[in-house]
C-alpha positions in Angstrom: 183.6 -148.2 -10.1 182.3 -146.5 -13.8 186.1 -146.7 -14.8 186.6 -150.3 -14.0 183.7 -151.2 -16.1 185.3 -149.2 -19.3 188.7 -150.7 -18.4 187.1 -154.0 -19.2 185.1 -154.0 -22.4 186.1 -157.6 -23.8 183.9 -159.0 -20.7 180.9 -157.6 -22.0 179.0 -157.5 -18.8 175.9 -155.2 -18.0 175.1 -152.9 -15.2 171.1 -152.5 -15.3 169.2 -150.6 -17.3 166.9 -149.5 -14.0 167.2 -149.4 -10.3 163.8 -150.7 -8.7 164.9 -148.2 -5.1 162.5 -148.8 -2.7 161.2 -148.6 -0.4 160.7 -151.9 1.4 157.3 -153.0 2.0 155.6 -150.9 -0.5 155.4 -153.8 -3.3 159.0 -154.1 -4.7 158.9 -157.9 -4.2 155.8 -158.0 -6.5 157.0 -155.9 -8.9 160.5 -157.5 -9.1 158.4 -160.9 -10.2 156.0 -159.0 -12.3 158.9 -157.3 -14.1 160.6 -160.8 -14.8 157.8 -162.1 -16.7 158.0 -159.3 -19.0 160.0 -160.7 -22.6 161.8 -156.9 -23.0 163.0 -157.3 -19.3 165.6 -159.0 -17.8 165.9 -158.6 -13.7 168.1 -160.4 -11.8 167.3 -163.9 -9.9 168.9 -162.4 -6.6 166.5 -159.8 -5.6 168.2 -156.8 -2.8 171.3 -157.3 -3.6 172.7 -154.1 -2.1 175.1 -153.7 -4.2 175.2 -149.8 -3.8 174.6 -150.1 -0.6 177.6 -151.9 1.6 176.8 -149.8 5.0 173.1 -151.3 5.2 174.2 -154.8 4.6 174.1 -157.2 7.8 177.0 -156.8 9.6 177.1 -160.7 9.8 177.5 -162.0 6.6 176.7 -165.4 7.9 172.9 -164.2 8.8 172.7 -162.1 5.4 170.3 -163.3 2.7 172.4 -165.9 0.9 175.6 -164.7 -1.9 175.7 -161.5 -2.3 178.0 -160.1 -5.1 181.1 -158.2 -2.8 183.0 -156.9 -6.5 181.5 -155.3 -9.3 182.3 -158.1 -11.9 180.6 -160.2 -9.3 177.9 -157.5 -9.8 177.5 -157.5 -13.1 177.6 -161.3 -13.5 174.3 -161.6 -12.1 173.0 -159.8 -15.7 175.1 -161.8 -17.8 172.2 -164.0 -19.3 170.0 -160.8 -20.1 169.8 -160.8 -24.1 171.2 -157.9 -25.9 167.5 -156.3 -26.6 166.4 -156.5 -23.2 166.0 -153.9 -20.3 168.1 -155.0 -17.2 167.1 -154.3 -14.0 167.4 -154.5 -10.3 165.5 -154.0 -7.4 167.0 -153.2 -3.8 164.6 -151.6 -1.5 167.8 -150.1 0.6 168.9 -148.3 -1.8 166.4 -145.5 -1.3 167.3 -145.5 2.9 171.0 -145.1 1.8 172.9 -142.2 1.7 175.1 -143.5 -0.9 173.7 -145.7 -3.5 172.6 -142.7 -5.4 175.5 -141.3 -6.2 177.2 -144.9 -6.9 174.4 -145.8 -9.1 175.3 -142.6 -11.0 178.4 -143.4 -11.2 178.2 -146.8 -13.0 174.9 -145.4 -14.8 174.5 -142.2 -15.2 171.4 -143.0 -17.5 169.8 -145.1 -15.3 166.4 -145.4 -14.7 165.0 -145.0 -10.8 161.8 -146.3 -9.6 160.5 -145.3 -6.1 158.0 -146.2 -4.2 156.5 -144.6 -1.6 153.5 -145.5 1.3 152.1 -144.0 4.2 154.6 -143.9 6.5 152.6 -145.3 9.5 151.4 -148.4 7.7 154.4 -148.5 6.0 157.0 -148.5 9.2 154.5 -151.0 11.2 154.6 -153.3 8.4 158.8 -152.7 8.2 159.0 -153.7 11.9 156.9 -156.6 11.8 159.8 -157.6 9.0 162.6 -156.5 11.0 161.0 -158.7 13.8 161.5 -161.7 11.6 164.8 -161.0 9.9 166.4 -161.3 13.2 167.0 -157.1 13.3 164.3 -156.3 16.0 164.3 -158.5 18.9 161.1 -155.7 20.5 158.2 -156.9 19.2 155.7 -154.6 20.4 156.1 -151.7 17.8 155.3 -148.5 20.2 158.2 -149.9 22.2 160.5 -150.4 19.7 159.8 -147.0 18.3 160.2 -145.2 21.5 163.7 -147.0 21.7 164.6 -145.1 18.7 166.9 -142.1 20.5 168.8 -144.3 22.7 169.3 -146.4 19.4 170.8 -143.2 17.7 173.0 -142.5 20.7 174.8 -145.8 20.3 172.8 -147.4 23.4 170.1 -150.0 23.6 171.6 -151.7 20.2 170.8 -155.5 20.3 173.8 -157.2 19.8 173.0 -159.6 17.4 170.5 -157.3 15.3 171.5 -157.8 11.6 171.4 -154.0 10.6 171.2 -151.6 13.3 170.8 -148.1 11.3 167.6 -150.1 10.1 166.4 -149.5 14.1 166.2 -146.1 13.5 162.5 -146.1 11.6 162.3 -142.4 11.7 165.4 -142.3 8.9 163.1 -144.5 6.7 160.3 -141.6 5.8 162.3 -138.9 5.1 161.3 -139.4 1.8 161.9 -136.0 0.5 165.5 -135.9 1.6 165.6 -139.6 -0.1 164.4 -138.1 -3.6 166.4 -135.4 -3.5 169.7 -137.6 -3.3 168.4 -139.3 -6.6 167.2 -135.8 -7.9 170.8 -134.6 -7.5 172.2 -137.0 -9.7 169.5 -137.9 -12.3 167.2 -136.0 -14.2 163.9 -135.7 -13.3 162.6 -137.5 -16.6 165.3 -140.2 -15.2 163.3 -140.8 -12.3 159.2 -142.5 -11.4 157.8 -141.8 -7.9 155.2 -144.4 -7.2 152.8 -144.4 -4.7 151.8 -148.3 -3.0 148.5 -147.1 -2.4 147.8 -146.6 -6.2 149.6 -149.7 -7.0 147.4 -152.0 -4.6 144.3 -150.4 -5.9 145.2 -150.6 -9.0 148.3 -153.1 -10.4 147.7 -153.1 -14.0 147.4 -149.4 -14.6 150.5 -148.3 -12.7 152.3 -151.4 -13.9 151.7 -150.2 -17.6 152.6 -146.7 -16.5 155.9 -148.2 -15.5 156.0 -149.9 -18.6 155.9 -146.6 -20.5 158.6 -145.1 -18.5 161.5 -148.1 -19.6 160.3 -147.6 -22.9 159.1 -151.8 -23.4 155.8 -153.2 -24.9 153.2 -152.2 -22.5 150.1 -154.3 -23.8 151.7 -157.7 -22.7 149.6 -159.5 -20.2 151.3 -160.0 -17.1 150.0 -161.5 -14.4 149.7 -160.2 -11.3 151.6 -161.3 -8.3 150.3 -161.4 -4.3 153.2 -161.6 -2.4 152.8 -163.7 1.3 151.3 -161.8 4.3 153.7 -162.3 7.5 152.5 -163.5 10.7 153.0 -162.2 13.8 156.0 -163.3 16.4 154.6 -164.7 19.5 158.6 -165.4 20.8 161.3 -164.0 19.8 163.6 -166.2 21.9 162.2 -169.3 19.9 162.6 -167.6 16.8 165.9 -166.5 17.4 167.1 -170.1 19.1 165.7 -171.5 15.4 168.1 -169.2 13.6 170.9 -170.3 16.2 170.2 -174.1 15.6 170.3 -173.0 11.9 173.6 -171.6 11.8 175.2 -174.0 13.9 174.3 -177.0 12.1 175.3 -175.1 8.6 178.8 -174.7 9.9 179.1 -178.3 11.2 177.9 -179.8 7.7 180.7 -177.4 6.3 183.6 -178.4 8.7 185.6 -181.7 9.0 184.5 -185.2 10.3 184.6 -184.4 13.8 182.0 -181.2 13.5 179.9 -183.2 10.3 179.7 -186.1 12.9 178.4 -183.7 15.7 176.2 -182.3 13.0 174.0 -185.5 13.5 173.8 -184.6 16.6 172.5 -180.9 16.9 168.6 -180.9 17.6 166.3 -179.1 14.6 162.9 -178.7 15.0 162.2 -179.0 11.2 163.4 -182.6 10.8 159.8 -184.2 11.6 157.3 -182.2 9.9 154.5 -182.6 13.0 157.3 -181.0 14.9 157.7 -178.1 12.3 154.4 -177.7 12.8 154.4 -177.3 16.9 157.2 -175.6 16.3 155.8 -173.1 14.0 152.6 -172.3 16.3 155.2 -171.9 19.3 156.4 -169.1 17.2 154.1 -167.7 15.2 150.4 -166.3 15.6 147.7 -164.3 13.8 149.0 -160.7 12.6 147.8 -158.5 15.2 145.3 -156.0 14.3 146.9 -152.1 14.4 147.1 -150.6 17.5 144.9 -147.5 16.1 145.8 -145.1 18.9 149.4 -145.8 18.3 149.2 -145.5 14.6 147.5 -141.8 15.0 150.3 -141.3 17.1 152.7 -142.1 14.2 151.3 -139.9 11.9 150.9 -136.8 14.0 154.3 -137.6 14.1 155.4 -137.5 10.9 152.7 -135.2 9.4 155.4 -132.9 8.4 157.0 -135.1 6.2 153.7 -136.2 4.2 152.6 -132.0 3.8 156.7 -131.9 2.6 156.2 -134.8 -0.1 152.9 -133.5 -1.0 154.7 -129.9 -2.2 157.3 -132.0 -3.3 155.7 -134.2 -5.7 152.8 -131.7 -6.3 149.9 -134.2 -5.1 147.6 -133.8 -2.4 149.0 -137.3 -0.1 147.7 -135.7 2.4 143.7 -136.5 1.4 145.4 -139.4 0.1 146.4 -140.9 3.3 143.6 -139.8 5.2 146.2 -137.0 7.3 143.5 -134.6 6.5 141.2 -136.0 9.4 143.8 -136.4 12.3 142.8 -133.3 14.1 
């Protein structure tokens, strides 16, 4: 991969500056906007592009999140408007979840810059299967279940067949975040690499965002404003939401074929044609975020205590205060 960008000098393209790694759900979205607006940065439009990161891709490309670059000049054409005194930058929450990207990141930039971000892991895995639920990954909506599904999962069985990204069903893999480090740690120095923790972020944007300012070495007294990303609602059916994405797809690859399937085209039903419709339609699938199931989150992080006492020694910071683990009994 590093030696077909050398080959090639005359194109001038540009692999980023900085990896934005993850995790998902712990504020990359916001950052990746709030980056953007900085003059001395340059991130690209197409945010997750997974680049380094094939195996956690959707294994149907026609469900995946629009283009995304399959070569590396396709790559690096994504950072070909980025002016020559700018930082470039990406941000693909998978990366940290891979086992991979790491060392291809390395590869291609050895100098790189990694940014992590890490979050309690019970919050932080409820929140990721609420997403799941609405990508069309997790058809179980109820999060203890789909949880308690996870060692069938990782014997092959119980696999939904049209879920996206199955290794993303196995939510334990996601908070082993001191075996995730250490796979950056392997390959980068340690001044090449920023742990972040969402907690300190939400509490406080502007004093973590200028700390991450310092770290690429950019202005760090520019205003930027902050950004709020959208809250998600909770599914109510995930048979309507999944006959949306069906009705979805099919009428995308009748507008794409000949007469015969644009003509038929005309005729598929979509809810979103009629906008009191989309509304009905909407409520039909959507409700109110449910509040935590409290008994089942002190379940997940008796569970995974281990790992937050692991990252505490790891990163030299008491996370377990931090994230209230002190007090589970």
């Amino acid at each position: 991969m590093a030696e077909a960008l050398r080959a090639e000098p005359a194109t001038r393209l540009r692999a980023p500056d900085f990896y934005v790694v993850g995790h998902e759900k712990c504020g990359t979205t916001a950052l990746h906007v709030m980056l953007s607006r900085h003059p001395q940065i340059f991130m690209s439009k197409l945010k997750e592009t997974r680049f380094f990161a094939p195996e956690l891709r959707s294994r149907f490309r026609r469900l995946g999140p629009g283009e995304l670059p399959e070569s590396l000049e396709e790559y690096l054409a994504l950072f070909a408007e980025a002016g020559p005194e700018q930082r470039v930058g990406e941000a693909s929450p998978s990366y940290l979840r891979s086992r991979s990207a790491a060392a291809r990141i390395a590869e291609l930039r050895p100098d790189a810059r990694i940014i992590a971000i890490l979050r309690e892991p019970a919050a932080y895995l409820r929140s990721f299967h609420l997403q799941a639920v609405h990508n069309h990954i997790e058809p179980q909506k109820d999060f203890a279940r789909a949880l308690a599904l996870e060692p069938a999962r990782r014997e092959g069985r119980k696999i939904p067949r049209l879920s996206q990204s199955p290794p993303a069903l196995l939510y334990s893999d996601h908070v082993r975040y001191v075996e995730q480090l250490r796979r950056f740690e392997a390959v980068f120095a340690p001044e090449q690499i920023l742990v972040l923790i969402y907690e300190d972020f939400r509490r406080d944007n502007e004093a973590v965002l200028r700390q991450i300012l310092r770290f690429l070495d950019v202005e760090e007294i520019v205003a930027i404003e902050s950004e709020e990303t959208y809250r998600l609602q909770g599914v109510r059916s995930v048979f309507l939401l999944r006959a949306g994405l069906a009705l979805s797809t099919a009428r995308r690859k009748a507008a794409a074929g000949g007469p015969a399937l644009k003509a038929l085209n005309s005729v598929i039903p979509t809810p979103t044609r009629n906008r009191a419709v989309r509304r009905l339609w909407r409520r039909a699938i959507y409700a109110e975020q449910p509040a935590a199931d409290e008994a089942v989150m002190l379940d997940v992080r008796r569970r995974f205590r281990g790992e937050v006492e692991a990252l505490s020694e790891h990163l030299g910071r008491d996370l377990i205060a931090l994230w209230g683990y002190d007090k589970l009994g």
